[in-house]
C-alpha positions in Angstrom: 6.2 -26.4 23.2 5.8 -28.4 20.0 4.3 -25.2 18.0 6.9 -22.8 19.8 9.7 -25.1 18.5 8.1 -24.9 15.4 7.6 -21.2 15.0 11.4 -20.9 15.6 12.3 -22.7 12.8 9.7 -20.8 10.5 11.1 -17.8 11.8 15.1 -18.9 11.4 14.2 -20.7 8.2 12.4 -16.8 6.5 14.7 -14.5 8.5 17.8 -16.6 6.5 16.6 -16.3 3.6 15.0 -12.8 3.7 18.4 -11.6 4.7 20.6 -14.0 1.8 17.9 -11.9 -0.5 18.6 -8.4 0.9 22.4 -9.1 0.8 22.2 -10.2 -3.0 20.2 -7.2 -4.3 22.9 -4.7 -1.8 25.9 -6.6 -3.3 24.6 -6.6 -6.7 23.0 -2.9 -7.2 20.9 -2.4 -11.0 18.4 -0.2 -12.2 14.6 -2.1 -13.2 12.8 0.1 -15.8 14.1 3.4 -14.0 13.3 2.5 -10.2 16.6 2.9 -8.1 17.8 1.8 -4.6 16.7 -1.6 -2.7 13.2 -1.7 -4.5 15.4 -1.5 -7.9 17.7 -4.0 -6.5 15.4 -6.8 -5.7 13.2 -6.4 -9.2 16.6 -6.2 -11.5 18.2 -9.5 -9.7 14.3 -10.7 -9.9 14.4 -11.4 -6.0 11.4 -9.2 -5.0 9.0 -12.0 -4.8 11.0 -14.1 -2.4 11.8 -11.6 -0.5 8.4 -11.1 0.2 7.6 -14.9 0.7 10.5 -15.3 3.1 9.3 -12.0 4.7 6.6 -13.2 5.5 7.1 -16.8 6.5 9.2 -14.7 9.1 6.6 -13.0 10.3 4.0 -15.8 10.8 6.9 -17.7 12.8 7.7 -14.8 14.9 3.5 -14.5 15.8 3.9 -18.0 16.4 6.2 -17.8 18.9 4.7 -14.6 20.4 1.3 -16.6 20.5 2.9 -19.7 22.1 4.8 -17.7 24.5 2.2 -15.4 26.3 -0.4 -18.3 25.9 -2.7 -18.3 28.7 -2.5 -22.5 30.0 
């Protein structure tokens, strides 16, 4: 339960931030070296990175959880 709860909180924690990311690069739209759209975005407001991180940390929270859940006692 202990590892559930804590896969939760990995996955609130990166799905947060991945999405206060995403809504920065929408709001605030540039151009990096010619590359348009969300890609262009993220690189111009120099979010890309922890997007990615946060992305991730999501994801290993989310396996987490799936793991704990259909766990075999």
């Amino acid at each position: 339960m202990k590892r559930f709860l804590f896969g939760m909180l990995l996955a609130a924690a990166g799905l947060g931030f991945s999405l206060f990311s995403f809504a920065d690069a929408v709001w605030h739209p540039g151009t990096f070296n010619g590359i348009d759209g969300l890609l262009g975005s993220l690189l111009y407001r120099d979010t890309l990175m922890p997007f990615a991180l946060a992305s991730g940390v999501a994801l290993l929270g989310m396996v987490l959880c799936g793991l704990e859940a259909y766990r075999r006692k």
